[in-house]
C-alpha positions in Angstrom: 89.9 78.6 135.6 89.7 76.9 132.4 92.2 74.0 131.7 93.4 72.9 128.5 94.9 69.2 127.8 97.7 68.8 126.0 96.6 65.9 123.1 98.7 65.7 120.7 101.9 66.6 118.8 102.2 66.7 115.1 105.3 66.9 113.3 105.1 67.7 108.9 108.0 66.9 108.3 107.9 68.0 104.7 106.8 71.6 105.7 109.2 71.3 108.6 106.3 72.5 111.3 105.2 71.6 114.3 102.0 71.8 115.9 100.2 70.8 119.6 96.9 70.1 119.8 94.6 70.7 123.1 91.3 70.3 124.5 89.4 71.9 126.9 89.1 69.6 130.1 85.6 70.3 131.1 84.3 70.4 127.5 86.1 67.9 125.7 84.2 69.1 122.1 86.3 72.2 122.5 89.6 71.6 120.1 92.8 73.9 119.0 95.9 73.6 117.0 98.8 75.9 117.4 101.9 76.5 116.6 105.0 75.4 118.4 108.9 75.5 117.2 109.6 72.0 114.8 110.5 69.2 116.0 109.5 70.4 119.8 110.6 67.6 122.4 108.1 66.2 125.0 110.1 67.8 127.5 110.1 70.9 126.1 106.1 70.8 125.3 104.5 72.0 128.3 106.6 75.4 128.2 105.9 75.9 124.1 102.2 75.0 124.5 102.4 77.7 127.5 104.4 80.3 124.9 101.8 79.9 122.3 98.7 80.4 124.2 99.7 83.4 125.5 100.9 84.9 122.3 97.5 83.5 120.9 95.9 85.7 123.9 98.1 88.4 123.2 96.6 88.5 119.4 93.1 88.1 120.5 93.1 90.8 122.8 93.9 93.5 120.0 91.6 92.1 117.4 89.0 93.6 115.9 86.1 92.1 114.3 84.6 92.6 110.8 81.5 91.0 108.7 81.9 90.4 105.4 81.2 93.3 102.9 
């Protein structure tokens, strides 16, 4: 089972998002940014982290992919 760590927490304030950033635990080269509601609380973190991986897993699974033309 792959485990991500929860490294960070950016807030831009002047584009009034907020992002948390991971890495994988047995590969710590392995980075990703996502999404997560502004200004999300430490407390409130683990749960959005959770919410955005799975909607990132969601996308994933229906993609498609294309070379350039």
């Amino acid at each position: 089972m792959t485990e991500l760590l929860i490294t960070g927490l950016h807030h831009d304030l002047s584009k009034k998002r907020s992002f948390v950033h991971f890495v994988w635990k047995d590969d710590p080269e392995k980075h990703l940014g996502l999404d997560v509601p502004f200004q999300c609380t430490l407390d409130n973190l683990p749960n959005e982290a959770k919410k955005a991986l799975t909607a990132l897993s969601e996308e994933l699974a229906s993609a498609t992919v294309a070379t350039p033309t």
